[in-house]
N, CA, C and O atoms as a CHARMM CRD file, in Angstrom:
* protein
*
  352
    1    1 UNK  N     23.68500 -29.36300   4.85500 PROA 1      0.00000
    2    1 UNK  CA    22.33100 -29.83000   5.12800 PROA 1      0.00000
    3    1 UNK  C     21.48600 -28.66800   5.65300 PROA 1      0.00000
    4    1 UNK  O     21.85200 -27.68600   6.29900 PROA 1      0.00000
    5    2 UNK  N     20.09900 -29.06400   5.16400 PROA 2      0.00000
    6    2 UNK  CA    19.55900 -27.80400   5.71800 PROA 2      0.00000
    7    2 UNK  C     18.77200 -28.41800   6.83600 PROA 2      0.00000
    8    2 UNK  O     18.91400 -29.62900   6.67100 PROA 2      0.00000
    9    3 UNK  N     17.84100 -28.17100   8.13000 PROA 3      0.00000
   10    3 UNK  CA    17.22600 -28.62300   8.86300 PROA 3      0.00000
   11    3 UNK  C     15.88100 -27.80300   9.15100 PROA 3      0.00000
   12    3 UNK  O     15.80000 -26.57600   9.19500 PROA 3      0.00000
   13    4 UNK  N     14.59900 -28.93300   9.38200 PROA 4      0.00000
   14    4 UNK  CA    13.11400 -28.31400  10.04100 PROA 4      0.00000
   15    4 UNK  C     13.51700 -28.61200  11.62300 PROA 4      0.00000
   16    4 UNK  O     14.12900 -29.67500  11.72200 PROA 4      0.00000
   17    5 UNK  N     13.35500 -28.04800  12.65000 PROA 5      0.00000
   18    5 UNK  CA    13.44400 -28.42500  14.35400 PROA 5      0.00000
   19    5 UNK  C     11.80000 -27.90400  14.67500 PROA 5      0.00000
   20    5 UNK  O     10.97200 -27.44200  13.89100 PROA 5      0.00000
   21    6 UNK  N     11.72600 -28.10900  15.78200 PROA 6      0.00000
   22    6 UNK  CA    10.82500 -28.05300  16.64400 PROA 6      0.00000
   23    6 UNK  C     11.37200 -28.07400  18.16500 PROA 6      0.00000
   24    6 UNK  O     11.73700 -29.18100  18.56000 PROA 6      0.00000
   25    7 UNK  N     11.47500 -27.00900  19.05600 PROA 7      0.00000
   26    7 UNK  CA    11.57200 -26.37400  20.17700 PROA 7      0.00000
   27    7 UNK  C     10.50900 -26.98500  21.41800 PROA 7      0.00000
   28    7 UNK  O      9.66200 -27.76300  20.97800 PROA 7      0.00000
   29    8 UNK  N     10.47700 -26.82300  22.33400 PROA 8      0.00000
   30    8 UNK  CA     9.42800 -26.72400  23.27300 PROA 8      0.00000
   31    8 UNK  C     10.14700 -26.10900  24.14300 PROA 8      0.00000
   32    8 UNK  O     11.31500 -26.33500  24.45900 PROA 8      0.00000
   33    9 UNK  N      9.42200 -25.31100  24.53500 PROA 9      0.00000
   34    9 UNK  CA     9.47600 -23.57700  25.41900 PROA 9      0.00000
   35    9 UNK  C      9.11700 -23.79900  26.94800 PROA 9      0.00000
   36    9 UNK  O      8.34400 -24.63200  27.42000 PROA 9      0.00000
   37   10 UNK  N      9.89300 -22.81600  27.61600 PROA 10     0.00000
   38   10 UNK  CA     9.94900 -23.25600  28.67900 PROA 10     0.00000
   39   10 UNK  C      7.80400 -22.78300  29.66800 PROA 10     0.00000
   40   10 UNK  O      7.34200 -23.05200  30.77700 PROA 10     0.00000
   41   11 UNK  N      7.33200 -22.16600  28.65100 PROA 11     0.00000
   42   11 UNK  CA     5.58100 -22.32400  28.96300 PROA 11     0.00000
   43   11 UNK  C      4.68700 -23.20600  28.13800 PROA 11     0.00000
   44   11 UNK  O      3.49400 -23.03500  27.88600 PROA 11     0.00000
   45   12 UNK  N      5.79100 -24.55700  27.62100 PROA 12     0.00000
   46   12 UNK  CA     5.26900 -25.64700  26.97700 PROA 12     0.00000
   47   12 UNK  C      4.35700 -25.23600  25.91000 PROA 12     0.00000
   48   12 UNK  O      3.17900 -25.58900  25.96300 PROA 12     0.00000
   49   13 UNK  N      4.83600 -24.46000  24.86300 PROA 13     0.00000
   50   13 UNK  CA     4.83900 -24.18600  23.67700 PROA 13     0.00000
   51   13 UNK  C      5.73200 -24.33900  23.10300 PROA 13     0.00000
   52   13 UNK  O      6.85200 -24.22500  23.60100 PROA 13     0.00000
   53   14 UNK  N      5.42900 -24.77500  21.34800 PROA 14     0.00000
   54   14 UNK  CA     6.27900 -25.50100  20.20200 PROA 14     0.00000
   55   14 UNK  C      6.48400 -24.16800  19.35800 PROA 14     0.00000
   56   14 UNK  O      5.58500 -23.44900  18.91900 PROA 14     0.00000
   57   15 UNK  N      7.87300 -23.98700  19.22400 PROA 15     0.00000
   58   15 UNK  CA     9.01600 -23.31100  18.30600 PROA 15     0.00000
   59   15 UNK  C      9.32600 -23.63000  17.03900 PROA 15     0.00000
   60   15 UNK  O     10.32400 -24.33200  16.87400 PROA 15     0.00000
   61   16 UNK  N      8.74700 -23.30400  16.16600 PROA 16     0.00000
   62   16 UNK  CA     9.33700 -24.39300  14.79000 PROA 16     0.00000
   63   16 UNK  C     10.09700 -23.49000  13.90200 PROA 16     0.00000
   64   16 UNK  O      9.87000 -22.28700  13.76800 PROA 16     0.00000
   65   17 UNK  N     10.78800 -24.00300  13.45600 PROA 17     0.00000
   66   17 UNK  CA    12.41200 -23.16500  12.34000 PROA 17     0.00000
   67   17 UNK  C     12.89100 -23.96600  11.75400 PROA 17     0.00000
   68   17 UNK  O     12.74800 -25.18800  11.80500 PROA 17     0.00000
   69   18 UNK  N     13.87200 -22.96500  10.77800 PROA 18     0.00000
   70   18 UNK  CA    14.58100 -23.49200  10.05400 PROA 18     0.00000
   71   18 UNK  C     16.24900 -23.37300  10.25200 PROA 18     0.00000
   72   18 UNK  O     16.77800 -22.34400  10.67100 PROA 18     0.00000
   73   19 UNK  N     16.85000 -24.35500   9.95600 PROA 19     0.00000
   74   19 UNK  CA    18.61800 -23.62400  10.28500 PROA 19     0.00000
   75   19 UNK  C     19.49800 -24.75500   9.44100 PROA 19     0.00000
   76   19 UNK  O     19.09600 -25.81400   8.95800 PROA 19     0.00000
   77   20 UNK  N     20.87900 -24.15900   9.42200 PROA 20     0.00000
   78   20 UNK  CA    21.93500 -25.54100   8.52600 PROA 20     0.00000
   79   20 UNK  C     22.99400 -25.62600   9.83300 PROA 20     0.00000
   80   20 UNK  O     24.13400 -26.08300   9.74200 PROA 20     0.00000
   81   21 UNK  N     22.28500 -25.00100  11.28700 PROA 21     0.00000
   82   21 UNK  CA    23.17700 -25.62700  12.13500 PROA 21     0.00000
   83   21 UNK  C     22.59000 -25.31400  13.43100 PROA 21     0.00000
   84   21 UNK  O     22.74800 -24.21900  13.96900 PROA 21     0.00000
   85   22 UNK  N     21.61100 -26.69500  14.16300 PROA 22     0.00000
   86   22 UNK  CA    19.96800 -26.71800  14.89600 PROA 22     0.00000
   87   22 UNK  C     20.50900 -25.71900  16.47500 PROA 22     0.00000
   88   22 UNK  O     20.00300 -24.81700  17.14100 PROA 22     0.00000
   89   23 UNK  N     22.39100 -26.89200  16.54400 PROA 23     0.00000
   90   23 UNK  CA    22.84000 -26.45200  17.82000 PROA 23     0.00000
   91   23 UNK  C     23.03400 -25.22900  17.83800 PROA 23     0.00000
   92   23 UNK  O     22.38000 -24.53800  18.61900 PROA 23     0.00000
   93   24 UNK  N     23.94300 -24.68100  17.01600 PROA 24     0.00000
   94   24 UNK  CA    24.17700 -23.33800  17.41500 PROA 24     0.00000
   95   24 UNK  C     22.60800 -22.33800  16.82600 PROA 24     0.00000
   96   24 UNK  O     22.68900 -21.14400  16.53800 PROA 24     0.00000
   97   25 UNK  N     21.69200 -22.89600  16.77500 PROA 25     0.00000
   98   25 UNK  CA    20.57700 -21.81000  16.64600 PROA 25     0.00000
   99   25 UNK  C     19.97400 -22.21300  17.64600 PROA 25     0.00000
  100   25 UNK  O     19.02100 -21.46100  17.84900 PROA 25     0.00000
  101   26 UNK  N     20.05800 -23.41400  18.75200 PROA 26     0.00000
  102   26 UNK  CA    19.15600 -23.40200  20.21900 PROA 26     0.00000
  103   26 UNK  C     19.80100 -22.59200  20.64900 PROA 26     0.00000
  104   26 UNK  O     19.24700 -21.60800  21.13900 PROA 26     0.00000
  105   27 UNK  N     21.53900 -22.71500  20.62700 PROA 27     0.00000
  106   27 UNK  CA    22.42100 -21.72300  21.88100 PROA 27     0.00000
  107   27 UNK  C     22.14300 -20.31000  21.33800 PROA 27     0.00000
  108   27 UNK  O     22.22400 -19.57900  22.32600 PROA 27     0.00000
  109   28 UNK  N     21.81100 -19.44900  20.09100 PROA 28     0.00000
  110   28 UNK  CA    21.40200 -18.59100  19.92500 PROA 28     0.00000
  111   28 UNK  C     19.85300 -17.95000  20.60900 PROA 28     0.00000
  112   28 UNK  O     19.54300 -16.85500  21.07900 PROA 28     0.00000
  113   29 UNK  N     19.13400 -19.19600  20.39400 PROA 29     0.00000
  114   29 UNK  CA    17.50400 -18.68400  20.73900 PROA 29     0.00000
  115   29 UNK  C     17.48500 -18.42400  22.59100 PROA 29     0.00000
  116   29 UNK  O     16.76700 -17.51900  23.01500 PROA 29     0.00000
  117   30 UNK  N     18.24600 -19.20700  23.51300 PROA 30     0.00000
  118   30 UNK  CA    18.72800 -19.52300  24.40900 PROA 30     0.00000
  119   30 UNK  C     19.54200 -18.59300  25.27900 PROA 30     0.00000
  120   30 UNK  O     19.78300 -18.79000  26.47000 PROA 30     0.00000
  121   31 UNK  N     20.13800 -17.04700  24.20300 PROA 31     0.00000
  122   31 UNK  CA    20.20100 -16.21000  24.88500 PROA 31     0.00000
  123   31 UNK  C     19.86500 -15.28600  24.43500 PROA 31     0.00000
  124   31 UNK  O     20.54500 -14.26100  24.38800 PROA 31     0.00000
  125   32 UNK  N     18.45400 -15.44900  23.88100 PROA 32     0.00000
  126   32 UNK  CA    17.40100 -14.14100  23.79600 PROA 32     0.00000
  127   32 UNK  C     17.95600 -13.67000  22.28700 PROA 32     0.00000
  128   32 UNK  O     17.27100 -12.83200  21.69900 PROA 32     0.00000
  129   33 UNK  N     19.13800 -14.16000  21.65100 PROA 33     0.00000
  130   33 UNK  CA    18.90700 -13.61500  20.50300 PROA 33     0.00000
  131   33 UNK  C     18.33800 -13.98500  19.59800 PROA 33     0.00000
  132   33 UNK  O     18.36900 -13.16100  18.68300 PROA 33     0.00000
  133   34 UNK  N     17.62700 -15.14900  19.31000 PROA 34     0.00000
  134   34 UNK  CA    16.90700 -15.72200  18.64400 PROA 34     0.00000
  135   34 UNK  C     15.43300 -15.21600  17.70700 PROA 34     0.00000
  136   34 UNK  O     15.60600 -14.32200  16.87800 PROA 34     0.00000
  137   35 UNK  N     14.74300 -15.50400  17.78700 PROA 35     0.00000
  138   35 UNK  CA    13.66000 -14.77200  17.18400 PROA 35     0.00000
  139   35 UNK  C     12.91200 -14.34400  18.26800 PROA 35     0.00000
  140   35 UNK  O     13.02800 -14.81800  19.39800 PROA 35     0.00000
  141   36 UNK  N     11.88800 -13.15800  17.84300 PROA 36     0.00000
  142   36 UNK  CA    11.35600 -12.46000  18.87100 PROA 36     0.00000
  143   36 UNK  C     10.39800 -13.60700  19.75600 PROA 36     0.00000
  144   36 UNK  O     10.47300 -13.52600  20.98200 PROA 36     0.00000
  145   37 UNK  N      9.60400 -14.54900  19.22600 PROA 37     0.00000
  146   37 UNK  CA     9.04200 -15.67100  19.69000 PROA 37     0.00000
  147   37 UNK  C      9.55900 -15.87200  21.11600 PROA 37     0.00000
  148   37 UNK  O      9.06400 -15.54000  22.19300 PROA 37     0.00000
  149   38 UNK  N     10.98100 -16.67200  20.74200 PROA 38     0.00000
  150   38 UNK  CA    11.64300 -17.47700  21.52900 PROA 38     0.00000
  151   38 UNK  C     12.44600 -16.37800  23.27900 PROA 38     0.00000
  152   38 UNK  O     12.84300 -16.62000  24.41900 PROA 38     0.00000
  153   39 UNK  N     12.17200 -14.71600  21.96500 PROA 39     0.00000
  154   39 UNK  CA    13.10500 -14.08900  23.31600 PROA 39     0.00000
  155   39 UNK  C     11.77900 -14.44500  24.73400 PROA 39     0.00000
  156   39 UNK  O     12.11300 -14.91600  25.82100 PROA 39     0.00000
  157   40 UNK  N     10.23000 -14.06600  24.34300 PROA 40     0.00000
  158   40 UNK  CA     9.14300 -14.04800  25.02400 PROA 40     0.00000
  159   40 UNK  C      8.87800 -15.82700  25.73300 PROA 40     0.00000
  160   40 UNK  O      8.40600 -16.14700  26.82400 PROA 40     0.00000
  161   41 UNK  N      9.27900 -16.50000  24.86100 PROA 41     0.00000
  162   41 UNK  CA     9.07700 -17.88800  25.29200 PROA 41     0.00000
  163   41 UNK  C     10.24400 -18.55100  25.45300 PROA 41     0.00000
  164   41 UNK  O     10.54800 -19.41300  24.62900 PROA 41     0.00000
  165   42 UNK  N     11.08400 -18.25700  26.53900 PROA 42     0.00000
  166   42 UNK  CA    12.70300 -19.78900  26.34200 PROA 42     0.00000
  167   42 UNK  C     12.47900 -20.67500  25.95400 PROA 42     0.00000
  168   42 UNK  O     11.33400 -21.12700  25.95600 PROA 42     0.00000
  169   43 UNK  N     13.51000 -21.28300  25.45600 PROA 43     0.00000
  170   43 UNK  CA    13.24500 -22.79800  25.02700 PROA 43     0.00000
  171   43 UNK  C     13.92400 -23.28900  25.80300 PROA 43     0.00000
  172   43 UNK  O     14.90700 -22.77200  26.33400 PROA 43     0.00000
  173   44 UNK  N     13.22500 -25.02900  26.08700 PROA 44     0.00000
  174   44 UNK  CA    13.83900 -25.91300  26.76600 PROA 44     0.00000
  175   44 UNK  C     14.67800 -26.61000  26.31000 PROA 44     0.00000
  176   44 UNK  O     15.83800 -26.49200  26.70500 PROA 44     0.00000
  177   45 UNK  N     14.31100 -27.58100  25.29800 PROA 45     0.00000
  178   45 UNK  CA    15.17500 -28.28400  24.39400 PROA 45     0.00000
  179   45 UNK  C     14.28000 -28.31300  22.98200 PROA 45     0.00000
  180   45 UNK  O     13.14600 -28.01000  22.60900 PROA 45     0.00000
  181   46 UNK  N     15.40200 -28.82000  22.48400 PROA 46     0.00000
  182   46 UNK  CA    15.25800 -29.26100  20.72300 PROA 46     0.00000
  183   46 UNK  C     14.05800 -30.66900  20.64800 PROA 46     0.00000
  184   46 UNK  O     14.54800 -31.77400  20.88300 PROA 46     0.00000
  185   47 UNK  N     12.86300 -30.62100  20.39600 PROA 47     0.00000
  186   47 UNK  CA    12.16200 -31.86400  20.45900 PROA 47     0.00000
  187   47 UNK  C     12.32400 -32.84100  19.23100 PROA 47     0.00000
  188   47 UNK  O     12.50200 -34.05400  19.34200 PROA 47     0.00000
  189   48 UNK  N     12.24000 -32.15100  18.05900 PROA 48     0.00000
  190   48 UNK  CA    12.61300 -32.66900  16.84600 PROA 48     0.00000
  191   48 UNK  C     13.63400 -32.19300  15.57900 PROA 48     0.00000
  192   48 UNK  O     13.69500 -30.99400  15.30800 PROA 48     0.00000
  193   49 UNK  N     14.14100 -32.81600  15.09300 PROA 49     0.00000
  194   49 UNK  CA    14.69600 -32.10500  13.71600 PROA 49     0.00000
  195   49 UNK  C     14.66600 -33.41200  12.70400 PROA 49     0.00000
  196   49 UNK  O     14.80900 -34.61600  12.91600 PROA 49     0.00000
  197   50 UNK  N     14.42300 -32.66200  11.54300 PROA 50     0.00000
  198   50 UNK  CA    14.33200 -33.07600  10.04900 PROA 50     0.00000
  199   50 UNK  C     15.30300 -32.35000   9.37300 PROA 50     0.00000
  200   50 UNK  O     15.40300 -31.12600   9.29200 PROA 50     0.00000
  201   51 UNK  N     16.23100 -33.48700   8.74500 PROA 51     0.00000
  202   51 UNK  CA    17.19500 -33.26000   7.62100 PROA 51     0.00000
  203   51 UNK  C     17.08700 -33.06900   6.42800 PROA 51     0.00000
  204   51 UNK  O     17.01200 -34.18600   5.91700 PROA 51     0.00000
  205   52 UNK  N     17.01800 -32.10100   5.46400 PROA 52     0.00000
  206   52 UNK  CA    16.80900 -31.81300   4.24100 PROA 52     0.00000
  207   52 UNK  C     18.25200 -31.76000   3.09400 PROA 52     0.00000
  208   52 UNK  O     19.29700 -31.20200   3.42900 PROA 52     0.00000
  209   53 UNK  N     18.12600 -32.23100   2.15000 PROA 53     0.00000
  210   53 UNK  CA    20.16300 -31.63500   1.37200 PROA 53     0.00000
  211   53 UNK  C     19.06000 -30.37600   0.41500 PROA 53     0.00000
  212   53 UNK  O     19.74700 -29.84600  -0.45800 PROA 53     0.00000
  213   54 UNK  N     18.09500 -30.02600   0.41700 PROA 54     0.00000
  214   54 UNK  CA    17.57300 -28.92900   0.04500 PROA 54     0.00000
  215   54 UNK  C     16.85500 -28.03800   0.93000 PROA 54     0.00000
  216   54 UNK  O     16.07900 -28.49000   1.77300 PROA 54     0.00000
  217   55 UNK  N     17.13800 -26.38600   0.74400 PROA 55     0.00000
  218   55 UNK  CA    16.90800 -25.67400   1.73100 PROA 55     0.00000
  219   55 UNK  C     15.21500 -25.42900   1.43000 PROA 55     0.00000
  220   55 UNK  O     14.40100 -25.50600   2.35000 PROA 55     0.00000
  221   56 UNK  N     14.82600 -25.13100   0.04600 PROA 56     0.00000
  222   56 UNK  CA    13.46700 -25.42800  -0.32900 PROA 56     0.00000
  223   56 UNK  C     12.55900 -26.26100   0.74400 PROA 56     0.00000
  224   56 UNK  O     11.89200 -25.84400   1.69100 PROA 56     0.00000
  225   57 UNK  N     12.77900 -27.64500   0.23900 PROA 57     0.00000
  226   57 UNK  CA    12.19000 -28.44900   1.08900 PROA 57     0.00000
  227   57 UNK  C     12.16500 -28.53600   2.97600 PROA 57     0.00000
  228   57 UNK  O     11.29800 -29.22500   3.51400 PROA 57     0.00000
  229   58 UNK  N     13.04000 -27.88700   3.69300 PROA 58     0.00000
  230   58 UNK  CA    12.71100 -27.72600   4.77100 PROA 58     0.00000
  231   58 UNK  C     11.89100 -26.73700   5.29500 PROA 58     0.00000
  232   58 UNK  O     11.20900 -26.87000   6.31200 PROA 58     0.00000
  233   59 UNK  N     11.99800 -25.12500   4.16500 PROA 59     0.00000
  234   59 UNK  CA    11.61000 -24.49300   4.94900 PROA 59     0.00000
  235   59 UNK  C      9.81600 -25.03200   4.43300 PROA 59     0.00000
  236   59 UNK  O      8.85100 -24.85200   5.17700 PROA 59     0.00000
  237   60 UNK  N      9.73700 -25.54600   3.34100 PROA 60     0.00000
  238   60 UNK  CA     8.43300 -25.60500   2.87400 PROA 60     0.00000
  239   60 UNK  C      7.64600 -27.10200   4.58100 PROA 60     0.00000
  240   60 UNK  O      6.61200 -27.01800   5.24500 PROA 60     0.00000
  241   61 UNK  N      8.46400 -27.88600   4.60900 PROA 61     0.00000
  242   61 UNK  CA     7.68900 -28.45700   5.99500 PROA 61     0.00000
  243   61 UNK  C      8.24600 -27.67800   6.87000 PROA 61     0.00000
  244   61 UNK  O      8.23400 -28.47800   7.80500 PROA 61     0.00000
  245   62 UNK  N      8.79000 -26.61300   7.36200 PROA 62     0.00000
  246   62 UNK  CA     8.35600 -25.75500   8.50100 PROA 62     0.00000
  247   62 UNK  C      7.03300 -24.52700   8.22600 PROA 62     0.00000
  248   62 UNK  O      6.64700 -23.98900   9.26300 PROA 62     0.00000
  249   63 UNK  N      6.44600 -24.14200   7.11400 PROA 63     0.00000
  250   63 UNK  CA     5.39000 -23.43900   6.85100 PROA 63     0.00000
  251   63 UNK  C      4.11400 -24.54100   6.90400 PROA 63     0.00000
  252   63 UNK  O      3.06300 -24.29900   7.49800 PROA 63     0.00000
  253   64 UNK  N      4.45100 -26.06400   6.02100 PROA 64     0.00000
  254   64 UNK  CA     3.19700 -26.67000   6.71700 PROA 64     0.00000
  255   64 UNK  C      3.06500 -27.27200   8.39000 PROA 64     0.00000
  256   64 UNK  O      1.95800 -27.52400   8.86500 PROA 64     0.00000
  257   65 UNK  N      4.13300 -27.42400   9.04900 PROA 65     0.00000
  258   65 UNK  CA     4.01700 -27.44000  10.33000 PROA 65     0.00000
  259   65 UNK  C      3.36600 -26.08600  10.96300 PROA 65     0.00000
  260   65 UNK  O      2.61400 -26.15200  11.93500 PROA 65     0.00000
  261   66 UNK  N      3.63300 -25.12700  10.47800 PROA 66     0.00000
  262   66 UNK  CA     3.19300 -24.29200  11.55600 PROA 66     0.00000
  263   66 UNK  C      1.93700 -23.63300  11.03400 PROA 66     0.00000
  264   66 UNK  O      1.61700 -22.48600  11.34600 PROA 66     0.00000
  265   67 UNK  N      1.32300 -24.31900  10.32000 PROA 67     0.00000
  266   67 UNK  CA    -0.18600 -24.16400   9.15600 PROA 67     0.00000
  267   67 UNK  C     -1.09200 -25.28600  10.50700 PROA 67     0.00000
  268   67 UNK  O     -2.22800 -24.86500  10.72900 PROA 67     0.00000
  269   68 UNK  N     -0.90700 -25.89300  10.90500 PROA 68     0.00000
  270   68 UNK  CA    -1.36700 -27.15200  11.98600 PROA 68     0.00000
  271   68 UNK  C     -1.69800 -26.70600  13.36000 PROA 68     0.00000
  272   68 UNK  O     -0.95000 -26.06400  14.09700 PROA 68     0.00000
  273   69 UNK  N     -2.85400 -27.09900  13.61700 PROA 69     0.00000
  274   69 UNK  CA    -3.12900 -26.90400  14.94200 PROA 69     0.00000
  275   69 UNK  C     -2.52100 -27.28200  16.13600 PROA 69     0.00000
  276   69 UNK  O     -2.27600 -28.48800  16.09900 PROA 69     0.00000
  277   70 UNK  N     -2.22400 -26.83500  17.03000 PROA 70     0.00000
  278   70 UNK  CA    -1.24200 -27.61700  18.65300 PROA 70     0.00000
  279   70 UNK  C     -1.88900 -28.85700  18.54900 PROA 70     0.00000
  280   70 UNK  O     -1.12500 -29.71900  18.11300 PROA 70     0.00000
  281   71 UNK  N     -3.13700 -29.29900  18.81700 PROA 71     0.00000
  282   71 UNK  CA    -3.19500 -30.59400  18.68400 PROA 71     0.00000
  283   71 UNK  C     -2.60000 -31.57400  17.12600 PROA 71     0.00000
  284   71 UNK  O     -2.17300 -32.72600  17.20600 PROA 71     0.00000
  285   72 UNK  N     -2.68300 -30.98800  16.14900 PROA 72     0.00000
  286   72 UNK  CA    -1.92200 -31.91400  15.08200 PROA 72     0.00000
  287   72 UNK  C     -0.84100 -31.41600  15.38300 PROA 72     0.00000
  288   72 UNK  O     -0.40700 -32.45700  15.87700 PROA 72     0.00000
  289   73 UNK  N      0.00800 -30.68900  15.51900 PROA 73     0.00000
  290   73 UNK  CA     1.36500 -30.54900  15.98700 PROA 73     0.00000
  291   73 UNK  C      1.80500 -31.59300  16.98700 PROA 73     0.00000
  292   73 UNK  O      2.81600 -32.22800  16.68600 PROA 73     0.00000
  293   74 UNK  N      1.37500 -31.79200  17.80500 PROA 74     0.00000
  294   74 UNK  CA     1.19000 -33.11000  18.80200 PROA 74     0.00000
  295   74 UNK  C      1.73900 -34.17100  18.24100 PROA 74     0.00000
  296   74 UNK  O      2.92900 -34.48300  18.25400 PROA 74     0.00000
  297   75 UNK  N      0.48100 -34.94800  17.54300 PROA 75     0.00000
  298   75 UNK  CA    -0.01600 -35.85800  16.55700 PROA 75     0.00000
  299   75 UNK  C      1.58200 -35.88100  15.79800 PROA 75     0.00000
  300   75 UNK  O      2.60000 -36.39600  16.25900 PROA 75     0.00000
  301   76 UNK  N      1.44800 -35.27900  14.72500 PROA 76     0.00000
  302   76 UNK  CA     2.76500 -34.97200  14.12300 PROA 76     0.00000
  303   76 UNK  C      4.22900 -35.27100  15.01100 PROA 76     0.00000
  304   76 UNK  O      4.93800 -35.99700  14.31300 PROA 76     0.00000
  305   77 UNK  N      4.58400 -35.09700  15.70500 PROA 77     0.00000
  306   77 UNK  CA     5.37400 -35.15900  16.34900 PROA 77     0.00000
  307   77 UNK  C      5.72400 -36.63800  16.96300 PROA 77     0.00000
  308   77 UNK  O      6.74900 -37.28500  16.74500 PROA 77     0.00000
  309   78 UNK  N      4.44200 -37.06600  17.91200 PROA 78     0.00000
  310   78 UNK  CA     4.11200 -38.22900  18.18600 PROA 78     0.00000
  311   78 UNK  C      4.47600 -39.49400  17.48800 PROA 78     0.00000
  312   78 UNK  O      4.95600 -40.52300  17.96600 PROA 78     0.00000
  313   79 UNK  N      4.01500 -39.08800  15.74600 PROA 79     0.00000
  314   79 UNK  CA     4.33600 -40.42900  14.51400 PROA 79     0.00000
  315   79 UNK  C      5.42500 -40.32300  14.78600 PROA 79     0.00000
  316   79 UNK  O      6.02700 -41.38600  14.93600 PROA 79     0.00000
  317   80 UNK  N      6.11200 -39.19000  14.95800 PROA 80     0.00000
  318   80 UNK  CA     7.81300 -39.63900  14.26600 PROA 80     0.00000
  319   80 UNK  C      8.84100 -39.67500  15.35600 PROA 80     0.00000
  320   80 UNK  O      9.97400 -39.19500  15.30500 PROA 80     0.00000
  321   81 UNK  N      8.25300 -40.34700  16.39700 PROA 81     0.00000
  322   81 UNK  CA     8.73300 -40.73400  17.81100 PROA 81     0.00000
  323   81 UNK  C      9.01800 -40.13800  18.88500 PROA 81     0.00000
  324   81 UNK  O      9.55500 -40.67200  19.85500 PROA 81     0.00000
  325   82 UNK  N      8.64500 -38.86100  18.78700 PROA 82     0.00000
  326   82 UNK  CA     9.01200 -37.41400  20.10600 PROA 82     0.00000
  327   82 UNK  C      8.13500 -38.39200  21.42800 PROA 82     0.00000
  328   82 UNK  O      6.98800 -38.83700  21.47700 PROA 82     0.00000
  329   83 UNK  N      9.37700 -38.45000  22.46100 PROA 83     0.00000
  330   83 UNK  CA     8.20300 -38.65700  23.70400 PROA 83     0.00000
  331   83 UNK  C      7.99100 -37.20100  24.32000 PROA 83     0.00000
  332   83 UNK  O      8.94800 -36.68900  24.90100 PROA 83     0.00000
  333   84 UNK  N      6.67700 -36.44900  24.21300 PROA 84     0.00000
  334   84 UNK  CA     6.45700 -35.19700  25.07200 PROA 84     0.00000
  335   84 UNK  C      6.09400 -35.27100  26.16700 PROA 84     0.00000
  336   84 UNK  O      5.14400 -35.97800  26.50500 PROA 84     0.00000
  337   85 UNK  N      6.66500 -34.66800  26.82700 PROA 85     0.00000
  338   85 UNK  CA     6.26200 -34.50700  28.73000 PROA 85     0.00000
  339   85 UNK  C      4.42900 -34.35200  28.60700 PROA 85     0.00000
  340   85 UNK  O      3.69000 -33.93100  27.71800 PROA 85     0.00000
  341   86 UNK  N      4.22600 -34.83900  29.77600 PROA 86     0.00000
  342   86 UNK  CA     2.96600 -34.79100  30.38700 PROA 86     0.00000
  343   86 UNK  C      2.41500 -33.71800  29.85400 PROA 86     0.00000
  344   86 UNK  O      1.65500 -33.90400  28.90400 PROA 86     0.00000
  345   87 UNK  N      2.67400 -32.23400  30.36400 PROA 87     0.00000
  346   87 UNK  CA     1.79100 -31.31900  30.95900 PROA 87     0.00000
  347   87 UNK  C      2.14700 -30.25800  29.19700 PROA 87     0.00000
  348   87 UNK  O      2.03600 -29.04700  29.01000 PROA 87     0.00000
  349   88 UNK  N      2.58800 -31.40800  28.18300 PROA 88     0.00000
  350   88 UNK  CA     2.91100 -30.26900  26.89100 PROA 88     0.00000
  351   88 UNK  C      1.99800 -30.30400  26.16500 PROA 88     0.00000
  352   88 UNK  O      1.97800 -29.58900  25.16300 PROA 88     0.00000
């Protein structure tokens, strides 16, 4: 399987990627080896993931996710049941 995730960082900013295995790429991002993003921003936890059986199709909704403004990123998130903390 391939997977879209979505991150939230420990300065309550959204992380979005691609991976065919979400856990061991938080425990990667988690000790700075991750992408340069994530070394500058920790992540807290995993807020969302989407399952794909094509790698095409995930990474193509992680390029339109991150085409979206923080507020539709929100929004987005919101439909597909993420409860986000207050202050994100």
């Amino acid at each position: 399987m391939h997977y879209f995730y979505v991150l939230l960082c420990c300065d309550e900013t959204l992380y979005a990627g691609y991976s065919t295995d979400v856990a061991k790429r938080f425990r990667t991002h988690r000790t700075g080896k991750g992408a340069k993003y994530t070394r500058a921003h920790p992540p807290k936890c995993i807020l969302y993931t989407e399952a794909f059986t094509e790698k095409r199709a995930a990474l193509q909704q992680e390029y339109a996710f991150k085409q979206l403004s923080r507020a539709k990123k929100l929004e987005f998130l919101q439909a597909h049941g993420v409860q986000l903390p207050d202050d994100a």
